[in-house]
N, C-alpha and C positions, 0 to 999 in steps of 0.2 A: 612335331617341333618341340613339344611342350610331353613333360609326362604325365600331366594329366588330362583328359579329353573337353574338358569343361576352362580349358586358359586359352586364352585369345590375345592379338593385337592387335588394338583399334586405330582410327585414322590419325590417332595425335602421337604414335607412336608407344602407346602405353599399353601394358599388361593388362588384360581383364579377368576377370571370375564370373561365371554365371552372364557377362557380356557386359559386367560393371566394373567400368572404372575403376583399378586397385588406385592410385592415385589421387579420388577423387573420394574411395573409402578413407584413405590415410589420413584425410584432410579434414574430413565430417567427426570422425571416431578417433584421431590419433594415435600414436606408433606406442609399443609394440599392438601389434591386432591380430587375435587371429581371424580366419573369415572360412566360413563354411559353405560350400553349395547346394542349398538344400533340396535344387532337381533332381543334381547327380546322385547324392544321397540314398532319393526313392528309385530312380532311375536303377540301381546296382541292389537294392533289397529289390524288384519287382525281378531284377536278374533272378537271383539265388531263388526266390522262390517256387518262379514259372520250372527252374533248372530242377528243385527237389522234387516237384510235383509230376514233371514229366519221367524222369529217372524213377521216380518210386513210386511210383500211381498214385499218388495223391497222402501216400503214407508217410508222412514226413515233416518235420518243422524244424523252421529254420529262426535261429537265436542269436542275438545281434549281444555281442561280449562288449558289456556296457563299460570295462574296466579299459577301453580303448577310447572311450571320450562320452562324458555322460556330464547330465546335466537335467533340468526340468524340462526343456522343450527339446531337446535331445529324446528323452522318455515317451516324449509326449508324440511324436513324428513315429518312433517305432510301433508303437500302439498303433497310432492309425494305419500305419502299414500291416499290420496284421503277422509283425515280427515277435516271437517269444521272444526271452530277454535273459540272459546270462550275467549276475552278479556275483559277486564276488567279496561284500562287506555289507554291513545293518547302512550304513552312509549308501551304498549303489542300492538296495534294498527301502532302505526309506525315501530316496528318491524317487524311486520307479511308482512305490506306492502312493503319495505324494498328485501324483496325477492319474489316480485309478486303474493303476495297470491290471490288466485279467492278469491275477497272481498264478492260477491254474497253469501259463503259460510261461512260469519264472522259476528257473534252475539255480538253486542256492552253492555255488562253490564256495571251497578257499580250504588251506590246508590245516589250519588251527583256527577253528570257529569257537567264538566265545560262546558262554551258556547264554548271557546275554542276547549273541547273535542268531541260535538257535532256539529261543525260545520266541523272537520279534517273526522268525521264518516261520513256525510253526501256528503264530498268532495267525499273522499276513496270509496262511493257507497256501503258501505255494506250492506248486504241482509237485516238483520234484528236489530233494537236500542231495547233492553232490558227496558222500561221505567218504570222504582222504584218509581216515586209519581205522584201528580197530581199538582205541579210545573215545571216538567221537562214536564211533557206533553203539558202543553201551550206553554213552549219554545218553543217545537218543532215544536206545531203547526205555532207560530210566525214566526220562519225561513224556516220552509217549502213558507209558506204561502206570505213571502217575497221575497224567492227564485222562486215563482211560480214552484212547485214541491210539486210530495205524496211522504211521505215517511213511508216507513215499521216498523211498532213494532211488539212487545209483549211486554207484560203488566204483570210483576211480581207478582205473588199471592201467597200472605201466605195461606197454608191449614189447619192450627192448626193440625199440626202434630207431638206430642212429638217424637222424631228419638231416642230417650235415649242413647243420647251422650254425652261429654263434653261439659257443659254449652254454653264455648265461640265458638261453631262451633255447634250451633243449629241456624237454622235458618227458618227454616219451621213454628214456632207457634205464637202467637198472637203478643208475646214482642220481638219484634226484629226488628232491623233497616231498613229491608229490605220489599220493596212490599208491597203491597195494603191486608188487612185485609178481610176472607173471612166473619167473625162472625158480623161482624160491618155493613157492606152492602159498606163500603168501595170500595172493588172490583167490587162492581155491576157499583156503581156509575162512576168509573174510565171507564172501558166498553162501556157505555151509553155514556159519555163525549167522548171517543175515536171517537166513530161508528160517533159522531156531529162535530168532528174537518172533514172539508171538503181536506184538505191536507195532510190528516192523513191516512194510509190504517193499520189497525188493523190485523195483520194477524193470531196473535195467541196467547197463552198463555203460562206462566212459571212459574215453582215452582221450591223449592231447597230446603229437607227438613232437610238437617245437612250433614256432612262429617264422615268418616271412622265409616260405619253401616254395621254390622254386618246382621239383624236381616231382612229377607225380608217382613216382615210384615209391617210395616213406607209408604213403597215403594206403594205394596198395595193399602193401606188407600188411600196414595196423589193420585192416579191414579184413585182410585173412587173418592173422594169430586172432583177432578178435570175434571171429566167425567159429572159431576152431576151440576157443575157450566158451563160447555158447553151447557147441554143441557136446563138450566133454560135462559139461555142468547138467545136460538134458539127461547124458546116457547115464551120468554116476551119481545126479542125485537126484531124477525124474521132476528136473522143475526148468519150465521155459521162459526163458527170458523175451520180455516182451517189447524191450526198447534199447537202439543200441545209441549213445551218442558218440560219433568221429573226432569232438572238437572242433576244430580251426585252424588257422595257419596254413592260408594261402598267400602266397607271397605277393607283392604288388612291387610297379615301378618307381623308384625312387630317384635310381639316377636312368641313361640312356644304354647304359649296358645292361642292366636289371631287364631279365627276359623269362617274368613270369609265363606260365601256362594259362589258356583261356580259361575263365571260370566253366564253360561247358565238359572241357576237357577234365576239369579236376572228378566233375560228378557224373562226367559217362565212364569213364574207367573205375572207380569206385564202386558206383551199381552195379554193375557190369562179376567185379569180383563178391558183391553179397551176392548176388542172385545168382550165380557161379555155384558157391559156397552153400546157398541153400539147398538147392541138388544135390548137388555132391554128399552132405552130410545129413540128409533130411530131417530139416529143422523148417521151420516155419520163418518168413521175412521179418524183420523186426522192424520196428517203425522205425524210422531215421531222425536225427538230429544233428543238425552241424552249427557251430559257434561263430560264425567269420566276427569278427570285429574293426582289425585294422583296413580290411579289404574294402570294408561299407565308409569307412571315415575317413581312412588317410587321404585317400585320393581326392576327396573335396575340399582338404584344407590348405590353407596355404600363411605364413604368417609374414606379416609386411612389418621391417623398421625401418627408424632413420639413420642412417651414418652419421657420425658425429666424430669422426676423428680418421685420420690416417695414417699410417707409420713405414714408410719406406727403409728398410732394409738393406742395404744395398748389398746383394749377391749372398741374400740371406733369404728372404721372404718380405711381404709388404700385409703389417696387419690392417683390416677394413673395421673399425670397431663400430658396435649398431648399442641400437637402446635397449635392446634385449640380450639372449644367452641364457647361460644353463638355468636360469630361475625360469623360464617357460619353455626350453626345449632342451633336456640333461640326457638327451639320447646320444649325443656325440662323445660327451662325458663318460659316460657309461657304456656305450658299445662303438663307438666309432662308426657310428651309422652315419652312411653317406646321405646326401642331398644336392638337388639340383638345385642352381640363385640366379634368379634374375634382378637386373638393376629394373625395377617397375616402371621408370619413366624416360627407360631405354630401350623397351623390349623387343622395339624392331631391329635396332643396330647387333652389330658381328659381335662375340666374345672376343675379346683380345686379350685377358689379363688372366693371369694368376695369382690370386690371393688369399689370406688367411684371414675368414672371419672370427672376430671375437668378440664376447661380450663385455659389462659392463661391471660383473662380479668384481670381487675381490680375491680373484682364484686364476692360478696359470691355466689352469687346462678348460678355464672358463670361453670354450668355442664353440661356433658352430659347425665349423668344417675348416678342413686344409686343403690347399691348394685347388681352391673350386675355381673354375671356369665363371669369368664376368666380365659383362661389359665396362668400358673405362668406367670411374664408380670414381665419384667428386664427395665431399663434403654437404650435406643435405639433401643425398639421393635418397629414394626410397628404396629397399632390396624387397623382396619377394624369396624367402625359401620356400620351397614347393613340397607338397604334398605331407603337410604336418598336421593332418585332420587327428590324427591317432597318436595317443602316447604323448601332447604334446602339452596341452592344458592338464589331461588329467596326471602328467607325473609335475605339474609345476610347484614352484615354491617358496618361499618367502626369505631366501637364502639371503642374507644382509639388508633384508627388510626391506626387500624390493617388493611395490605391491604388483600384483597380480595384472595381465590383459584383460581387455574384454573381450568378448566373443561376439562376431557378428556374423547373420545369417542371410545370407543374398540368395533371393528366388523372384523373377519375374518380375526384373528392374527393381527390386525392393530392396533394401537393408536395412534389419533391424536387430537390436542386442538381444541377447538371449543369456547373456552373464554378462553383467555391468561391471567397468574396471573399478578395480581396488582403492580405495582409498588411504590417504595418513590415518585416517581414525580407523579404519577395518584393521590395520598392520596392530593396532593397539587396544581393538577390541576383549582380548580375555584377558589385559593383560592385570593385574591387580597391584594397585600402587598403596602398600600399609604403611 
């Protein structure tokens, strides 16, 4: 009924999370809210794990892409999950440290890393720096080198991989900002240059070939070219690569045509093609790494307003305006990503309506959706968009000086904040009045 497995309707007619009350959160915490399930959460990390452990004999870890919703106890839950951790800024990076993260287990991305941010990674010890060009790799060899210290990479590689997905969240194929180019000889060169920085220990390799993929086929592909650039690297410059990371970008259900692949499916067929490929090219298995992020978060989140206005149209459209919008979810704005809505304090009754939600900005394209499916939806309901664990708090913003949601986390009848809403005086905090 619902896209996500953890939404219910209980006996008063209301939407639940976790088997609590959205209605009855709205009322304790106030709208906008996001709410997290923090069973589902461990529930889909204990997935992925048991999933790499049995695919890969236990050779493997699995890292939760903090850049999809992160926060102190966010960090703190992966940790004890026994999750590595994928950042992506000295801010995702000072957090996770912040609550003691085994740094050992923290993969430094991002495509222009400041020296700043390179030298906090380098303090903080993490396992492995993610290295995007062959500017940041002199840095590093520079500061290693000055530091008298190796330090550990991988080396980002585009596999020319069309993922056939939304333009702005492809990033596996030739044009795009990210890693070293495999078609060019880019990648080889980066490699070779790596193995000669003497400061430098090269540990492995990375790919990412787009976000919310459906189609296991993309997956596949990058796992051979990346199998096949391992082994052209062994036979031409007698050096083995000891770690491969796949990335991320499994797809999840947002609305009810959304028909991802089982998470089992994505990593039998996957193994399936290393272990293939190790044979075939006799190369040695490489430890595995895979990134999910949106897949661990989205689906547990859900973010509840209130309606505060209605706009009938007539033989136009009917807008539903709420107390949120693009300033805590700018995914509609920016890629016209769909979502499922429910009116919260109708969740038993039939959809009958079609309407346009919008927010409360100061901006036309200020929505959350068009033409979503709802039930009749009055003046003081509560809505429910579904599954906005990911991408939704962490791209929000202060756009007209709207302060911020708070975040709440429901597990075993419990809710508690875990980010306190924004205050008038937070919106005013750096600001310096001479």
């Amino acid at each position: 009924m619902f896209v996500s497995e953890n939404l219910s309707i209980n006996e008063k007619g209301h939407l639940t999370i976790g088997k609590i009350d959205t209605i009855e959160l709205a009322k304790d915490f106030g709208t906008p809210l996001y709410v997290m399930d923090e069973a589902l959460i461990k529930k889909t990390c204990k997935n992925f794990k048991d999933s790499i452990d049995r695919y890969y004999d236990g050779k493997g870890l699995v890292c939760y892409a903090s850049k999809a919703f992160s926060c102190l106890y966010m960090c703190r839950l992966m940790s004890l999950e026994g999750m590595g951790l994928d950042v992506v800024s000295i801010g995702e990076l000072y957090t996770a440290m912040k609550v003691g993260y085994d740094a050992e287990k923290i993969i430094f991305h991002g495509n222009n890393k400041t020296d700043e941010e390179l030298e906090y990674a380098i303090e903080s010890k993490v396992g492995r720096i993610a290295v995007d060009n062959i500017y940041e790799l002199e840095r590093l060899d520079r500061i290693a080198r000055d530091k008298d210290i190796s330090i550990g990479i991988m080396l980002r590689i585009k596999p020319g991989i069309d993922a056939h997905t939304h333009e702005f969240i492809r990033t596996g194929q030739i044009d795009s900002k990210f890693g070293f180019a495999l078609e060019t000889g880019e990648a080889f060169e980066a490699v070779t240059k790596a193995i000669e920085c003497k400061n430098i220990e090269l540990k492995g390799l990375h790919c990412h070939i787009g976000s919310q993929i459906f189609d296991v086929k993309p997956f596949e592909l990058a796992a051979s070219v990346m199998m096949d650039f391992i082994a052209k690297i062994k036979n031409e410059l007698n050096y083995e690569i000891d770690e491969l990371n796949l990335g991320g970008g499994f797809g999840i259900k947002y609305v009810e045509n959304d028909k991802p692949s089982p998470l089992d499916t994505y990593m039998e067929v996957i193994s399936k093609v290393i272990k293939t490929k190790c044979n075939e090219l006799n190369i040695k298995q490489p430890f595995i790494i895979i990134e999910p992020g949106r897949s661990i978060a989205a689906p547990a989140g859900i973010t509840l307003y209130t309606v505060g206005g209605i706009k009938d149209i007539p033989n136009i459209r009917t807008y539903v305006s709420v107390d949120g919008g693009m300033n805590d979810n700018p995914r509609y704005a920016l890629y016209q990503s769909k979502y499922d809505v429910v009116v919260a304090n109708k969740a038993g009754v039939d959809k009958t309506k079609k309407v346009t939600i919008a927010g409360k900005c100061c901006e036309s394209g200020d929505l959350i959706g068009e033409d979503m499916e709802i039930q009749d939806v009055e003046v003081g309901d509560t809505i429910a968009v579904l599954a906005t664990g990911a991408y939704n708090y962490s791209m929000s913003s202060n756009y007209n000086r709207i302060a911020k949601p708070a975040v709440v986390f429901v597990n075993e009848n419990r809710a508690h904040v875990v980010v306190k809403r924004e205050t008038l005086d937070d919106i005013i905090r750096n600001d310096i009045d001479v």
